[in-house]
C-alpha positions as CSV (number, residue, x, y, z in Angstrom):
1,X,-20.0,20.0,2.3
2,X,-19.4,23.9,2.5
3,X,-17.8,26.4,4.6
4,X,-17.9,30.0,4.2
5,X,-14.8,31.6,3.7
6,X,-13.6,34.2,6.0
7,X,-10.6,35.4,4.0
8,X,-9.3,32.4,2.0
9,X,-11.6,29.9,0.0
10,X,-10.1,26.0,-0.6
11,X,-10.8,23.7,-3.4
12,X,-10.6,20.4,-2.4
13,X,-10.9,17.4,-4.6
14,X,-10.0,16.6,-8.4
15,X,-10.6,13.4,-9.6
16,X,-7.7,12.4,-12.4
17,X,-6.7,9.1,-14.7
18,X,-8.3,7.4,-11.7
19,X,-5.8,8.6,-9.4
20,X,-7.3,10.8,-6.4
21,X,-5.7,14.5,-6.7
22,X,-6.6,16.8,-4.4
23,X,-6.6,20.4,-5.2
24,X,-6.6,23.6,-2.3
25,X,-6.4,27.0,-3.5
26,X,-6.6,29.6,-0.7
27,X,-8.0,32.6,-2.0
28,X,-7.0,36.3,-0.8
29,X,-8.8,38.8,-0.4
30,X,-6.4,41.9,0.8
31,X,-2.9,42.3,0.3
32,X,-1.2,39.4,0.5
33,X,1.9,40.7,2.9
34,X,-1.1,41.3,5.7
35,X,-0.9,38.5,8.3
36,X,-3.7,36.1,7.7
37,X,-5.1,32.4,9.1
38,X,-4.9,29.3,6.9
39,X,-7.4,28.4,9.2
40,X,-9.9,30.5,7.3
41,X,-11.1,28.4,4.5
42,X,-14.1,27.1,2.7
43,X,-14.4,23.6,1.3
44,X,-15.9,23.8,-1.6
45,X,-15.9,20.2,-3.1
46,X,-15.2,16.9,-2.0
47,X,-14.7,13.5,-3.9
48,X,-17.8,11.3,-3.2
49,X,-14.8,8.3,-2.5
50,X,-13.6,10.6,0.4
51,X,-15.0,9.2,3.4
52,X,-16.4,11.4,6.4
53,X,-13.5,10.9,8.8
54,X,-10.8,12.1,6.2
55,X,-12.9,15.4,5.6
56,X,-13.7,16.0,9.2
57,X,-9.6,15.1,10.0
58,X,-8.6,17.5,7.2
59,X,-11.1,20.4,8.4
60,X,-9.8,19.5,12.1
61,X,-6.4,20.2,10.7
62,X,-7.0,23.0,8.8
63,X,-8.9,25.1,11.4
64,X,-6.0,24.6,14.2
65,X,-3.4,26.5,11.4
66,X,-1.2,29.8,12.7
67,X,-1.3,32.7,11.0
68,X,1.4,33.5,8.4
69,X,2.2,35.9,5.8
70,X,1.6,35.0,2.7
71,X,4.6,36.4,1.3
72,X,6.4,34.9,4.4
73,X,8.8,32.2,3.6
74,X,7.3,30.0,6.6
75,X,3.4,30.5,4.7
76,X,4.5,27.5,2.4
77,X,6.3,25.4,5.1
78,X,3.3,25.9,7.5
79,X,0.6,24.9,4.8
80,X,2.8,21.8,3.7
81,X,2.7,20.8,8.1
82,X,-1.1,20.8,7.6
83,X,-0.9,18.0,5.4
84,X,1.9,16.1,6.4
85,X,0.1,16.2,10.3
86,X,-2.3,13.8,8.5
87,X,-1.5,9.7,8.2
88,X,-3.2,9.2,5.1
89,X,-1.4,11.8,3.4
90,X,1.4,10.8,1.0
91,X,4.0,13.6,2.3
92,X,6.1,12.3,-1.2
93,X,3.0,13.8,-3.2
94,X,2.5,17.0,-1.8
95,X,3.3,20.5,-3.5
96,X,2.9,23.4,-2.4
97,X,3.2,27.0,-3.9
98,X,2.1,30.2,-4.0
99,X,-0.5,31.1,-6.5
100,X,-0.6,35.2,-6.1
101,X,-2.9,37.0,-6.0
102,X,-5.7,34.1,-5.4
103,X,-3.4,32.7,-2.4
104,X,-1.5,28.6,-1.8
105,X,-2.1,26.4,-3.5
106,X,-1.1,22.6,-2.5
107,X,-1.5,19.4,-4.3
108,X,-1.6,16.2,-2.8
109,X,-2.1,12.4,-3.1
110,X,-3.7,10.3,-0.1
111,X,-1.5,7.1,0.6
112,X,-2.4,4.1,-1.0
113,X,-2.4,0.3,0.4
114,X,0.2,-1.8,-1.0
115,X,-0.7,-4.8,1.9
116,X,-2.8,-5.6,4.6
117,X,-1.7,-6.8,7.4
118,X,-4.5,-9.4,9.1
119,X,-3.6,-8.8,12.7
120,X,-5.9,-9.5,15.3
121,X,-8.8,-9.6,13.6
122,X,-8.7,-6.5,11.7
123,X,-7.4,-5.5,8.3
124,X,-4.5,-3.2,8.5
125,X,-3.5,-1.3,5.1
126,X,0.3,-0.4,4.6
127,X,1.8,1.6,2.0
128,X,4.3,0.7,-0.4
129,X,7.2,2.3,1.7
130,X,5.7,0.5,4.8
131,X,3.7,2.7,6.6
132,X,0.8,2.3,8.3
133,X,-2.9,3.8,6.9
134,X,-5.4,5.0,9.3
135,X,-9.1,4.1,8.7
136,X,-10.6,6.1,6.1
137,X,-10.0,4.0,2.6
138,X,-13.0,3.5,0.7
139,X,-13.8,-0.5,0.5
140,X,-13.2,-0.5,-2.9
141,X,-9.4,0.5,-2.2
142,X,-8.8,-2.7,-0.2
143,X,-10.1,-4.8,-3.7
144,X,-7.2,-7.0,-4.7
145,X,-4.6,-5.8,-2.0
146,X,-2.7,-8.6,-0.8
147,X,-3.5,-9.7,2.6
148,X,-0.5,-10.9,5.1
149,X,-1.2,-12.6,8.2
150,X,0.4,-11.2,11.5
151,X,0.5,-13.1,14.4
152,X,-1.1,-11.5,17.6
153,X,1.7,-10.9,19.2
154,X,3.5,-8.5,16.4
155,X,3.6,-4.9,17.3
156,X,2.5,-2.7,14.6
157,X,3.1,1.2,15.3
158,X,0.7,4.0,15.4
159,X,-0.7,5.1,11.7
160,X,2.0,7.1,9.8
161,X,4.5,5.5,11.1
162,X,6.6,2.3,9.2
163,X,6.6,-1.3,9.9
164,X,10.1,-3.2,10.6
165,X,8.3,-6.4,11.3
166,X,10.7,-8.8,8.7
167,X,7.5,-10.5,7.5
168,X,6.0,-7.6,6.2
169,X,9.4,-6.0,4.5
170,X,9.9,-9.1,3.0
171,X,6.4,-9.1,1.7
172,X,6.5,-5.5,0.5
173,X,9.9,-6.6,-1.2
174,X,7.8,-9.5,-2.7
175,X,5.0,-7.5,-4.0
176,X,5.8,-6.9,-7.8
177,X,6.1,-10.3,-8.1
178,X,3.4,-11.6,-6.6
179,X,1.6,-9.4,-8.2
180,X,3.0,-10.1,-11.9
181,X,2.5,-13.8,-11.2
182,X,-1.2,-13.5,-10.3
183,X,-1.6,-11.4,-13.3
184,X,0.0,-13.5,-15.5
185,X,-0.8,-16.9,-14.2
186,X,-4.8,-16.4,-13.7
187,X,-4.4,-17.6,-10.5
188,X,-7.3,-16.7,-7.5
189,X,-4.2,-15.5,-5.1
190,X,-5.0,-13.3,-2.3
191,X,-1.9,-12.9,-0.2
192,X,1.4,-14.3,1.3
193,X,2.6,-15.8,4.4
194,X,5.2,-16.8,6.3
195,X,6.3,-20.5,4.1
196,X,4.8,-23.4,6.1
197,X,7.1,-24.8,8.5
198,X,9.5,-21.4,8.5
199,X,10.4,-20.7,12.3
200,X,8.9,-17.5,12.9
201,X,12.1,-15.4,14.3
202,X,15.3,-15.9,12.2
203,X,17.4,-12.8,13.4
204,X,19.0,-11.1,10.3
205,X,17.6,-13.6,7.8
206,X,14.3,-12.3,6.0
207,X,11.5,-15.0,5.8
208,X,10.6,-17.5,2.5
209,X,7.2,-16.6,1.8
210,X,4.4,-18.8,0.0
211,X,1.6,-17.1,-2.1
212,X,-2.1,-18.9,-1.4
213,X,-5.3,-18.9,-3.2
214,X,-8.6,-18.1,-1.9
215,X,-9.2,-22.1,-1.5
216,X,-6.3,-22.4,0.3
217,X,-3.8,-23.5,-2.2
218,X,-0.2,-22.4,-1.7
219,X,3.2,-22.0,-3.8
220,X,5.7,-21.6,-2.2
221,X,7.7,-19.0,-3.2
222,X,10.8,-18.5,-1.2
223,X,12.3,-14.7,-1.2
224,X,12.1,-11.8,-3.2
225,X,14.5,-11.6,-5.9
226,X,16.0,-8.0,-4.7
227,X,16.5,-10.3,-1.3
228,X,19.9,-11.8,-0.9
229,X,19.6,-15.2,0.4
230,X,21.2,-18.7,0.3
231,X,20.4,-21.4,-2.5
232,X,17.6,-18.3,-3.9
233,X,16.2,-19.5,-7.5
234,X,16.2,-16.3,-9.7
235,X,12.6,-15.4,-10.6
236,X,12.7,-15.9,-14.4
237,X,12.9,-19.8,-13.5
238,X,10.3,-19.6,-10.6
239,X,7.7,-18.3,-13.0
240,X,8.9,-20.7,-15.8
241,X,8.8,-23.4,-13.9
242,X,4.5,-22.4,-12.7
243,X,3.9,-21.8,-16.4
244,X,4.9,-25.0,-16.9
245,X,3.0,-26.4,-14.1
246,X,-0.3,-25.2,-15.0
247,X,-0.1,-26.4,-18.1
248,X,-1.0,-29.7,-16.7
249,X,-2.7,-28.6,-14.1
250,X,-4.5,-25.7,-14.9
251,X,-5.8,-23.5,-11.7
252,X,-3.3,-26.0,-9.6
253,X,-6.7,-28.3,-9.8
254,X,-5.6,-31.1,-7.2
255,X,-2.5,-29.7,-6.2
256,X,-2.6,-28.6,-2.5
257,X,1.4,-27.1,-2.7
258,X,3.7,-25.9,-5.5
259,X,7.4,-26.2,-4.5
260,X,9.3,-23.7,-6.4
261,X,12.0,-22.3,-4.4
262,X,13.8,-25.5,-4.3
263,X,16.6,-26.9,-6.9
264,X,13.6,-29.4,-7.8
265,X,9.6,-28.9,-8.1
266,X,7.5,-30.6,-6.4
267,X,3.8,-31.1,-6.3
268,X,1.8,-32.3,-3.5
269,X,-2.0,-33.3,-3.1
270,X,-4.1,-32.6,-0.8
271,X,-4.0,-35.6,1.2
272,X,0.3,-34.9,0.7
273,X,0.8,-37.2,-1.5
274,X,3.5,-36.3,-3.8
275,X,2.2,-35.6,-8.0
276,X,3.9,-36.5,-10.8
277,X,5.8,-33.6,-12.4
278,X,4.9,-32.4,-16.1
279,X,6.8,-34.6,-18.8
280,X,8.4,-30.9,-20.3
281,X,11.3,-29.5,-19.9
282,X,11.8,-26.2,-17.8
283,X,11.4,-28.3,-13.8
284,X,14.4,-29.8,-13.5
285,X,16.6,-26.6,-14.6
């Protein structure tokens, strides 16, 4: 995908330690106190993991820039607005600087999905900080995200913009572990919810949450450990206590529920029947 400059050139796209960087470079071509357009530019590569709405947004974005001086102390603070108009961009990431006599040049890190939101019927991907991502992520980005149901009636905001829905700052708060214990445990997990049975508004108390496996299999969790809460179990003991757990029943193989954010463990079939705990120490603590 190529444009021809008309007075600057961009170079967009460097692919790094698996981490997308993208690199601009606007190159001058007179004296670089004349007034020129950031909206002269030419695109010279692209990541093939880009997709086609993120370039044409970014070229939309690019070609509706003023006209600064280079030397001007606003050039820099106008090229970082071009990115920062765009959702997907992470404005933590960006840098921007001049890079005489070949022009600005800006660094800069798309946003990348820390949840998604299932909220009528669509996936919605949300940062780490909580905001929302537009559409434009490759499938592969979505691979191993953990999904959190939304119930239809939750307002998300626009893209770009956070989410102060409790479920999903608890879940956000909740994400290191979950994702340590699924690491570490082997288990097929694949999100968190709302804990079964948890009333669904609870002003100024943050919701327990239960992790669950792709065949429906749940522990329940309770809240993050940075969450203050009452009767909270610290995390060291909640993952000792699963360790201990799978070692008689490895992949939760006929358990239908893990209690661990109670004082005592319990284990529950499918047909609710309660199981017999492990005969080792480590539950009962």
């Amino acid at each position: 995908m190529k444009f021809r400059p008309l007075g600057f050139g961009l170079l967009f796209g460097v692919l790094l330690l698996s981490l997308w960087k993208f690199l601009l470079s606007f190159q001058q071509e007179v004296d670089a106190a004349e007034l020129r357009s950031l909206s002269n530019f030419q695109i010279l590569h692209l990541p093939p993991k880009i997709t086609p709405l993120w370039r044409l947004e970014l070229q939309e974005a690019l070609e509706g820039a003023p006209e600064v001086k280079l030397l001007d102390p606003s050039s820099l603070t106008a090229a970082r607005k071009l990115l920062t108009s765009l959702p997907w961009v992470d404005p933590v990431s960006i840098q921007v600087e001049r890079h005489l006599p070949d022009g600005i040049r800006m660094e800069f890190q798309p946003r990348k999905p820390r949840l998604l939101a299932h909220w009528r019927g669509k996936y919605v991907a949300i940062s780490r900080k909580g905001i929302t991502i537009p559409k434009g992520l490759p499938e592969e980005a979505y691979q191993g995200i953990a999904v959190v149901p939304l119930d239809d009636d939750v307002q998300l905001p626009p893209p770009g913009r956070r989410v102060a829905h409790p479920l999903i700052q608890e879940a956000l708060a909740c994400a290191d572990e979950y994702y340590a214990i699924r690491r570490e445990s082997g288990l097929d997990l694949i999100g968190m919810e709302r804990m079964p049975g948890y009333p669904k508004s609870t002003p100024g108390v943050p919701p327990a949450l239960s992790f669950f496996t792709r065949d429906g299999r749940r522990i329940l969790w309770g809240r993050a450990e940075k969450t203050k809460g009452p009767l909270r179990i610290p995390l060291e003991q909640k993952a000792r206590r699963l360790h201990v757990v799978l070692t008689d029943y490895p992949k939760l193989e006929g358990v239908s529920q893990v209690h661990l954010h109670t004082p005592l463990v319990r284990l529950f079939s499918e047909a609710g029947e309660r199981l017999p705990l492990p005969s080792m120490p480590g539950l009962a603590e």
